[in-house]
C-alpha positions in Angstrom: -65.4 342.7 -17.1 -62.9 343.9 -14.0 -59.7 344.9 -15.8 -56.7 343.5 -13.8 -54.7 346.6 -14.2 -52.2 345.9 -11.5 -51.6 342.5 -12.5 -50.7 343.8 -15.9 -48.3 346.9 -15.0 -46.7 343.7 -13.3 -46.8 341.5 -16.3 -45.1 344.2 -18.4 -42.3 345.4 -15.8 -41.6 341.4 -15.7 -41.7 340.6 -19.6 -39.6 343.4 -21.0 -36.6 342.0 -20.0 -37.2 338.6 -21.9 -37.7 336.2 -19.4 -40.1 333.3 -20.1 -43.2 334.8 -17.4 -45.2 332.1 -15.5 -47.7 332.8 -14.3 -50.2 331.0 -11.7 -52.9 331.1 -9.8 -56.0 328.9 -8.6 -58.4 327.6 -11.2 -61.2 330.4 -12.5 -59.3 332.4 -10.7 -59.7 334.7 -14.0 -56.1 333.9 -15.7 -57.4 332.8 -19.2 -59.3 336.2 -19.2 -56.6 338.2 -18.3 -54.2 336.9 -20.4 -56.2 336.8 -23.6 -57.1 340.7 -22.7 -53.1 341.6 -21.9 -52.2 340.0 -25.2 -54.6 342.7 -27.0 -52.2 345.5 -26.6 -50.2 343.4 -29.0 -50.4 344.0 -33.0 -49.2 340.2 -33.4 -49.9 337.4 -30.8 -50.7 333.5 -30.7 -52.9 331.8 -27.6 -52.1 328.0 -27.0 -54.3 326.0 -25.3 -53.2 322.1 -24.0 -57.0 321.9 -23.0 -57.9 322.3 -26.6 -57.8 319.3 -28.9 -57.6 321.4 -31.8 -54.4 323.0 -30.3 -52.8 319.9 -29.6 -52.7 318.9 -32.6 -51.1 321.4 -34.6 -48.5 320.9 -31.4 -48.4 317.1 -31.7 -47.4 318.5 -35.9 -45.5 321.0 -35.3 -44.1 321.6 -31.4 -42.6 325.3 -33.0 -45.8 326.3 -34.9 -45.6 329.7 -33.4 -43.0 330.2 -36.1 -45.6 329.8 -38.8 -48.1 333.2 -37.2 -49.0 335.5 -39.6 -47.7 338.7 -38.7 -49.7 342.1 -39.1 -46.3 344.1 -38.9 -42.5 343.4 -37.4 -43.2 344.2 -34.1 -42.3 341.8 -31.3 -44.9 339.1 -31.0 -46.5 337.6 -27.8 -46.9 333.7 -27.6 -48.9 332.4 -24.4 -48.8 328.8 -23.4 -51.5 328.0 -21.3 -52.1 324.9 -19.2 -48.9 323.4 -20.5 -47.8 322.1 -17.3 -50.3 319.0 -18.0 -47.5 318.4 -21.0 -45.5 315.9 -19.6 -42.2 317.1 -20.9 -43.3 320.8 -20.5 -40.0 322.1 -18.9 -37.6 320.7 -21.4 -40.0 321.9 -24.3 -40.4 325.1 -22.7 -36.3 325.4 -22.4 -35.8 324.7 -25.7 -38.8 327.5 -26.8 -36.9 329.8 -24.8 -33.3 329.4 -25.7 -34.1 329.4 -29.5 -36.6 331.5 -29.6 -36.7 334.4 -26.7 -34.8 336.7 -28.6 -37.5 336.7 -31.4 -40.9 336.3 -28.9 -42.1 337.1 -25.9 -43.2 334.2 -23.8 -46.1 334.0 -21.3 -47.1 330.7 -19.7 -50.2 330.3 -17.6 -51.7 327.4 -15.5 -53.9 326.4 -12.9 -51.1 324.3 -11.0 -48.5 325.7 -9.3 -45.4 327.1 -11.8 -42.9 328.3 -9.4 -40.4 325.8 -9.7 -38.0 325.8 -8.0 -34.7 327.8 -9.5 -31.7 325.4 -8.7 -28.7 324.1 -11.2 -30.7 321.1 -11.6 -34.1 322.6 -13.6 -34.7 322.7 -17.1 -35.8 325.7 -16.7 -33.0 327.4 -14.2 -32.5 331.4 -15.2 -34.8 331.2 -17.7 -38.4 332.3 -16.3 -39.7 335.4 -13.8 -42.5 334.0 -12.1 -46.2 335.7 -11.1 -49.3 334.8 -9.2 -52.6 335.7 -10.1 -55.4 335.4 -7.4 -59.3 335.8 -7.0 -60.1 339.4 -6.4 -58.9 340.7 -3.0 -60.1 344.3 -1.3 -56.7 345.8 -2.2 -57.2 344.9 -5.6 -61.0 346.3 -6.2 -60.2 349.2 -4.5 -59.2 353.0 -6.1 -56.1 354.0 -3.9 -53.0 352.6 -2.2 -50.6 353.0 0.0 -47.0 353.3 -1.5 -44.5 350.9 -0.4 -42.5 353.5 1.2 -45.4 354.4 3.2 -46.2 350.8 3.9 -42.7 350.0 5.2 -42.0 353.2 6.9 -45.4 353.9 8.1 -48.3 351.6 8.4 -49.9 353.2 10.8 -50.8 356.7 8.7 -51.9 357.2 5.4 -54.1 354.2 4.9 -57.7 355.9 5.2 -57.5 356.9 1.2 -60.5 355.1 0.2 -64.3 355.4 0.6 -65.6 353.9 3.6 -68.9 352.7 2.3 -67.2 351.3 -1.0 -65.1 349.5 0.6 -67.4 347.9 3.2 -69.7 347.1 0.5 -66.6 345.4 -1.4 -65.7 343.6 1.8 -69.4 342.1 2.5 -69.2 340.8 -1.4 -66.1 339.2 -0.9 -67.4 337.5 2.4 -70.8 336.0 1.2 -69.4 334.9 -2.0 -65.7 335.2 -2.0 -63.1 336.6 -4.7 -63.3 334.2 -7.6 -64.6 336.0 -10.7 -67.6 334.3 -11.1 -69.7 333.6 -8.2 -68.1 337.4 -7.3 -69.6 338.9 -10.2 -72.7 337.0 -10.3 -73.5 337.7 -6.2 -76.0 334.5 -5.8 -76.3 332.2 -3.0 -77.3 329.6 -5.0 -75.2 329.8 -8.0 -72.3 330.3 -5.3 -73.1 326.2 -3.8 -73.4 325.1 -7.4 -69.6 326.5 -8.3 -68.7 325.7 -5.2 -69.2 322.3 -5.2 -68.5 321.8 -9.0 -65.3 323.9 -8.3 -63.4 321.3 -5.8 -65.0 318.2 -7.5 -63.1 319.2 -11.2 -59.6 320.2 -9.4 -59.8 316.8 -7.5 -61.6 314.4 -10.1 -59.9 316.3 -13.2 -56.8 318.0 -12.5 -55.1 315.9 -10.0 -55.9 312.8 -10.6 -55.3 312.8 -13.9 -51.7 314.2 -13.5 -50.3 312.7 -10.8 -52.6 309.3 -11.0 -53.0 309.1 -7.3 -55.4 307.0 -5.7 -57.6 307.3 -2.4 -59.5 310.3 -4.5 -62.3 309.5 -2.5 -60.6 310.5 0.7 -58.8 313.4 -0.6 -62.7 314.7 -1.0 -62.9 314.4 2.4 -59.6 315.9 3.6 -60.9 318.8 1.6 -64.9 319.1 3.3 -63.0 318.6 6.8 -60.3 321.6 6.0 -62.6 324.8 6.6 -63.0 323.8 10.4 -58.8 323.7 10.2 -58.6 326.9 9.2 -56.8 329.5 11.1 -55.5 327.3 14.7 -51.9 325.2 13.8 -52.2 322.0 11.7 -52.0 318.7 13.4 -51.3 316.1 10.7 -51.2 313.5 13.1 -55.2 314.2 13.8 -56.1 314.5 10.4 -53.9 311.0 9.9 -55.9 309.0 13.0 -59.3 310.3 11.7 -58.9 309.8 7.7 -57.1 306.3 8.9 -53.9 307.3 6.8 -50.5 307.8 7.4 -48.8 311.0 8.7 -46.6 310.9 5.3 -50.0 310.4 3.6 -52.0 313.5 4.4 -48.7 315.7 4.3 -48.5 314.4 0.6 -51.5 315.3 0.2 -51.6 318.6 1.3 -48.6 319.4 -0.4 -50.2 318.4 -3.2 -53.5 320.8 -2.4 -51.0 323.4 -2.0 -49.7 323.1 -5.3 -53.3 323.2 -7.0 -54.2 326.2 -4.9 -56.8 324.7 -2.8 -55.2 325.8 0.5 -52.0 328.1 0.8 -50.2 327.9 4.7 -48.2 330.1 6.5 -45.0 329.0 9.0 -44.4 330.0 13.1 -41.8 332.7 12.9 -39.4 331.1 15.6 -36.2 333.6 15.2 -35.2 334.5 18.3 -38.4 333.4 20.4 -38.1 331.6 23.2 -40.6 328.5 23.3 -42.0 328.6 19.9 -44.1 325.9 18.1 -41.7 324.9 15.4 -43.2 322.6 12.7 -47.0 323.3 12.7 -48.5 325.7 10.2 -51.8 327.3 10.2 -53.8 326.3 6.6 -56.5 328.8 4.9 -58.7 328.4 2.4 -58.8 330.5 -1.7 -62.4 329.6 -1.6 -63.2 330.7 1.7 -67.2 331.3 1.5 -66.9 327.5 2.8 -66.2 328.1 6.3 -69.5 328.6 8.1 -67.6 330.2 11.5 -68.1 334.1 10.7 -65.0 334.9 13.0 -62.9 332.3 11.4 -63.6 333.4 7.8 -62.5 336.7 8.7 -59.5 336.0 9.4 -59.0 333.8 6.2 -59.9 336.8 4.1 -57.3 338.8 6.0 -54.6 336.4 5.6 -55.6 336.4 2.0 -55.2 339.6 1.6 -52.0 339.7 3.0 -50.4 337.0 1.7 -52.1 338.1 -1.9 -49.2 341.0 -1.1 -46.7 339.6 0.0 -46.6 337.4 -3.5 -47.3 340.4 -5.1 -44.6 342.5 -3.7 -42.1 339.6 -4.2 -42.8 339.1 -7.7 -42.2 342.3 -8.4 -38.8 342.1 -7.2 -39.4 344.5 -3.9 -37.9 342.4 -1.2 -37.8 339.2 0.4 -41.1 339.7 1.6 -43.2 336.7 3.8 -45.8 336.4 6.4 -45.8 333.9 9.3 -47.7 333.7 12.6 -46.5 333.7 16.4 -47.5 331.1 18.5 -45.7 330.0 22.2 -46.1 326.6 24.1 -47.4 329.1 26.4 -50.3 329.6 23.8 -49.2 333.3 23.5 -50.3 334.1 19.7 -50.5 336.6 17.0 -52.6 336.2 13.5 -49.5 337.3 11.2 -46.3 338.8 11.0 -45.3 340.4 7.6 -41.5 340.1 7.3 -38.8 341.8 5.3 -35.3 340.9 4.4 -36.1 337.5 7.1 -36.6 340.5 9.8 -40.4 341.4 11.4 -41.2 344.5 9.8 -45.5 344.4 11.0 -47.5 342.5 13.3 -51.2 341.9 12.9 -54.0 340.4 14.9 -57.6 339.6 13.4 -60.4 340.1 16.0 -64.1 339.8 15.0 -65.4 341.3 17.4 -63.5 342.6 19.7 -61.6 346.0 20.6 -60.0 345.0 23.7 -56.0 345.2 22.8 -54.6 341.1 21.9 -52.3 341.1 25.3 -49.9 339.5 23.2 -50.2 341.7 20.5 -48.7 344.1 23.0 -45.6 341.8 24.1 -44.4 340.5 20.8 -44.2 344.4 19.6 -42.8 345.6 22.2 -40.4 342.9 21.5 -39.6 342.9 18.3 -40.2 346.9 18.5 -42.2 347.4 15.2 -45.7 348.5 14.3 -48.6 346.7 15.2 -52.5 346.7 14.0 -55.4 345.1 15.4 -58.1 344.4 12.5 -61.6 344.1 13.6 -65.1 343.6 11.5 -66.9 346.6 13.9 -67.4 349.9 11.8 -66.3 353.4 12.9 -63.5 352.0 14.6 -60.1 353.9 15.0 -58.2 353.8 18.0 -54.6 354.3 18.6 -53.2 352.4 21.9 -49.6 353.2 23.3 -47.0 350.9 23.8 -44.1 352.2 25.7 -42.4 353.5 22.8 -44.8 352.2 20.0 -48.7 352.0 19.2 -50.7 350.0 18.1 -53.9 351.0 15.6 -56.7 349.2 15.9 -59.3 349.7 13.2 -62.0 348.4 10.9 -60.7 346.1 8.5 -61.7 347.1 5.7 -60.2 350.3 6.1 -56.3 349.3 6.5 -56.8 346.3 3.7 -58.1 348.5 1.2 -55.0 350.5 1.0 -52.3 347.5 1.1 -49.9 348.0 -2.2 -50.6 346.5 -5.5 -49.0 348.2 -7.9 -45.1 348.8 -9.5 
């Protein structure tokens, strides 16, 4: 088994200060694993499954059963609620847990939906909770040695070539053929990667939302979902998806708010502040389960974007900044992959290029506009090259080597 170490020097900077802890991720994404193996560092602890008949009975008895636990000694126990959310009145139960309880327990709650509500007056659950994603392995995470955060914000140009070069190409071929999820990851087979694959989008769809939100059109959700790898990665046009599913506009938004929510798909926005002519509405989409996309060059730039925005959530529920990431795009079709942002200003630009090594041309305009760092990430090996930029540069190097190094830790 891959211990999740950084996930859990997160879990325990976020749970000593008594907050409820929820935390979410895509499905076998490896959260039932890590949880069970956090809460062993614990002398007394109680698992909760809603999946588990057996377990929902002694709820449907007794909704404070954790009360009953046998405890080895007095120390503070651990009680983890997983896949609550499909408990219809989960929040309210959950609030009332908390407030009675939170001086007495520590609470961890876990589920394959999405559990960052949202934090205004009106939610049960308001002040209560610290929330904290969990996502299939990334680069950053497999790999020994990272950046700091200093060095990331001050300086991401230097001090990223920590790791070794063939461990982390071999890491990054892995990840490509069979993607990040624990499973097909571990095992490293073609053909068991098309049987999870497919059995992996037909449970979330079949199972998880249509049983909890009772939608209909299921069938044609299934095909949103086969047409969404060749989406990945060029802005989202609703309106094309809507003429060629035979939907409405509101339709497929719904639904891919509601993809969102189950961790199918995660977007990122244009960054428009202060740029003249900028696409305003359209996001780009990419995929969790990226081994999908048949396009080499396209699913290279998902993995980058996952890797990224993997931080960026990371960094954020750690309570390091208003991190984000967004893209650039003009009417003039001048583009860049991603822009990292801090505090809601740029703080790194970043372009994804397959193949090439020829500088992005607008790579070099938007920095020298918005005067911060820029990197241009490419699959070649052996490459390292920094280009000046009037008063900047811009590094453009193998993958691999720059992702490896991102920070993911507390």
């Amino acid at each position: 088994m891959i211990s999740r170490d950084y996930y859990k020097r997160l879990l325990d900077e976020l749970i000593k200060d008594h907050k409820m802890v929820l935390v979410s991720g895509p499905r076998q994404s490896g959260k039932t694993t890590f949880i069970q193996d956090y809460a062993k560092k614990f002398t007394n602890s109680y698992y909760f499954n809603w999946d588990s008949l057996s377990h929902k009975r002694v709820f449907a008895s007794d909704p404070y059963f954790f009360e009953k636990m046998d405890r080895r000694d007095d120390s503070l126990p651990i009680v983890i609620f997983d896949e609550i959310h499909k408990y219809k009145k989960w929040k309210n139960y959950l609030k009332g847990v908390y407030d009675d309880f939170s001086r007495d327990y520590l609470f961890v709650v876990t589920g394959s939906g999405r559990l960052d509500i949202s934090q205004r007056g009106g939610d049960a659950l308001s002040g209560r909770f610290f929330q904290m994603n969990l996502f299939p392995f990334t680069l950053s995470e497999l790999s020994k040695h990272k950046m700091t955060l200093k060095n990331f914000i001050g300086s991401p140009l230097q001090g990223f070539d920590i790791n070794p070069q063939k461990e982390t190409r071999d890491i990054w071929e892995t990840l490509s053929n069979f993607g990040g999820f624990p499973e097909p990851f571990i095992r490293g087979e073609e053909r068991f990667l098309r049987r999870w694959s497919e059995g992996y989008t037909t449970q979330i769809i079949r199972d998880d939302i249509r049983n909890m939100l009772d939608l209909k059109n299921i069938d044609t959700i299934e095909v949103l979902v086969s047409i969404l790898p060749s989406k990945v990665g060029s802005p989202l046009s609703i309106n094309n998806i809507a003429s060629d599913l035979q939907v409405s506009f509101e339709t497929v938004k719904n639904w891919l708010r509601i993809l969102d929510a189950f961790y199918i798909i995660f977007s990122i926005s244009t960054w428009t502040k202060k740029v003249s002519r900028s696409i305003l509405k359209e996001r780009k989409l990419y995929l969790f389960n990226y081994p999908d996309i048949e396009d080499s060059s396209i699913r290279f730039e998902n993995m980058i974007a996952l890797e990224l925005y993997k931080t960026v959530r990371f960094l954020r529920n750690g309570g390091y900044g208003n991190f984000d990431l967004h893209y650039l795009r003009t009417k003039d079709k001048e583009e860049v992959d991603f822009l990292i942002s801090l505090n809601n200003k740029p703080l790194l630009l970043i372009e994804a290029k397959f193949n090439e090594t020829d500088i992005s041309k607008s790579l070099l305009k938007f920095q020298r506009y918005f005067n911060v760092p820029a990197i241009q990430l490419v699959n070649r090996e052996d490459t390292y090259r920094v280009i000046r930029n009037k008063d900047n540069s811009v590094l453009i190097v193998t993958a691999h080597r720059w992702l490896s190094a991102l920070p993911f830790r507390t």
